[in-house]
ZADREN-33801 format. One line per field, with one value per residue (C-alpha): residue number from 0; x, y, z. Coordinates in steps of 0.5 Angstrom, whole numbers. Each point is the difference from the previous one (the first is absolute). Example, Ala and Ser with C-alpha at 12.3 -4.5 7.8 and 13.67 -1.06 7.14 Angstrom:
2
n <- 0	1 .
u <- 25	2 .
v <- -9	7 .
w <- 16	-2 .
//
This chain:
170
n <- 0	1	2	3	4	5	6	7	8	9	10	11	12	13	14	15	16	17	18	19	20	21	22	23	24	25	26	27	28	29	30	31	32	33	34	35	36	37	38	39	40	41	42	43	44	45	46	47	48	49	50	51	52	53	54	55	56	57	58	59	60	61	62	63	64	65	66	67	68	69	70	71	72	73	74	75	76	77	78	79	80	81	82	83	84	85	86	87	88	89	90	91	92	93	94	95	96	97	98	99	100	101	102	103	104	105	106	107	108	109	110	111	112	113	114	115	116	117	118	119	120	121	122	123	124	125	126	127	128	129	130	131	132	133	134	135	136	137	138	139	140	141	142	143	144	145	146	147	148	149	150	151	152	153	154	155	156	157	158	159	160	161	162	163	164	165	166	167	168	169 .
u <- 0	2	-2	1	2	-3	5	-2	4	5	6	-1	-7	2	5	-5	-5	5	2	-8	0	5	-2	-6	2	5	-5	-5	6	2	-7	-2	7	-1	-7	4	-2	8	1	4	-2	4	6	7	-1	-7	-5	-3	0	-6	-5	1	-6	-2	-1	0	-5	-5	-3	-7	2	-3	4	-3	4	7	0	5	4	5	1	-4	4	-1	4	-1	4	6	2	6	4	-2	4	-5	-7	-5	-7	-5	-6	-6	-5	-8	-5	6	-1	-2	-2	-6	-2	6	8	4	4	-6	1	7	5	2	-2	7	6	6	7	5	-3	4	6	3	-7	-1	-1	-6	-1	-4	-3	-1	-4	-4	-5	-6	2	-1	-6	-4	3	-1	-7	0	-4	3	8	2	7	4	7	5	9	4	7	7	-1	-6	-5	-7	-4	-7	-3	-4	-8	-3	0	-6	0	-6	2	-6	0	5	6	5 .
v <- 0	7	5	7	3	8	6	2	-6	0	5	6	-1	0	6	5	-2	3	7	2	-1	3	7	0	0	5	4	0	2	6	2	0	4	5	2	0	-6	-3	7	1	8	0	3	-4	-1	-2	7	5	7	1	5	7	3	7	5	7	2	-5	-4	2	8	6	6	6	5	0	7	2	-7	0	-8	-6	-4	-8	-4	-8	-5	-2	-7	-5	-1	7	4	5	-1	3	3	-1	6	-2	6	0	3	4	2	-5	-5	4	-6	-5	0	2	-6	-5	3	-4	5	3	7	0	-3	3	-6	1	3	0	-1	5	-1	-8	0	5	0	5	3	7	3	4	-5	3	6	-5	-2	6	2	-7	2	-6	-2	-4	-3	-7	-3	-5	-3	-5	-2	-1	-5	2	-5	5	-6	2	-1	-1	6	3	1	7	6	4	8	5	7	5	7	6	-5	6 .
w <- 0	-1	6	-2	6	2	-2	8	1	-4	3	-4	1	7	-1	-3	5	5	-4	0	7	2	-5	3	6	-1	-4	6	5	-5	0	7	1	-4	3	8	2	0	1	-7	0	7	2	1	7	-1	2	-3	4	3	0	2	6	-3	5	-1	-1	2	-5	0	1	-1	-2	2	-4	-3	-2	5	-2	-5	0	2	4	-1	6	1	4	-2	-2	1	-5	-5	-3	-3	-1	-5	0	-5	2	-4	-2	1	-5	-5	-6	-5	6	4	5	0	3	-7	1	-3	-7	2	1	6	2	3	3	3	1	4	6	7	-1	5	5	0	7	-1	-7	-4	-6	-1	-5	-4	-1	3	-5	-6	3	-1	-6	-3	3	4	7	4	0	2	1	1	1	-1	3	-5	2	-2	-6	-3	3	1	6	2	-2	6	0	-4	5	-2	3	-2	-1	3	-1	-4	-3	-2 .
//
């Protein structure tokens, strides 16, 4: 009698079978690390910065007057392991976007990089923001920010701060 023997069976049968297992599993792995689950996004010693804690002026404020400020001073906490921050101020109701943050069209309003470098244990931004805000007829402002390391590596951003100007803006 002649019994055919399976491919599978056969030792290249057997050596293919072995290959696409071994590249699915790399594929899984390669995916599931580029989304964070290995942390394929982290840093050489694993971490990424943590988020900084906007607190001045208090999230939810309302400002009363600026007219006699020249500046809008924005402070947060500062991060372990930043180098510099940077802040990204969002505008409510500007311009072409009446009833919607400037930064749904899909660009942001404004970003400033490579805050705090001779301030990082009370990091700020001071700004005329507020004085773009009016100009750009806007209603409301809100911010956030984020450590970046010495190696240029972003942290996690911080939540939107949101402030609401009341009275004579100049």
């Amino acid at each position: 009698m002649n019994e055919k023997k399976s491919f599978w069976a056969s030792l290249p049968g057997i050596l293919t079978g072995i290959a696409a297992v071994l590249t699915a599993i790399i594929a899984i792995t390669s995916s599931l690390s580029q989304i964070g689950i290995f942390g394929g996004e982290d840093h050489k010693n694993g971490s990424i910065l943590s988020s900084p804690i906007p607190q001045k002026p208090s999230c939810g404020s309302v400002i009363r007057s600026l007219s006699d400020t020249k500046y809008l001073v924005l402070g947060w906490q500062p991060v372990d392991g930043a180098s510099t921050y940077t802040v990204e101020a969002d505008c409510f109701g500007c311009s072409q976007y009446p009833n919607s943050w400037y930064s749904q069209s899909g660009t942001p309003w404004h970003i400033k990089t490579g805050l705090g470098l001779r301030t990082l244990q009370n990091p700020i931004y001071s700004s005329k923001l507020h004085k773009r805000l009016k100009e750009a007829g806007g209603k409301s402002l809100r911010w956030r920010v984020w450590a970046v390391d010495s190696q240029g590596h972003e942290g996690k951003k911080s939540h939107w701060c949101q402030l609401a100007f009341f009275g004579n803006q100049q």
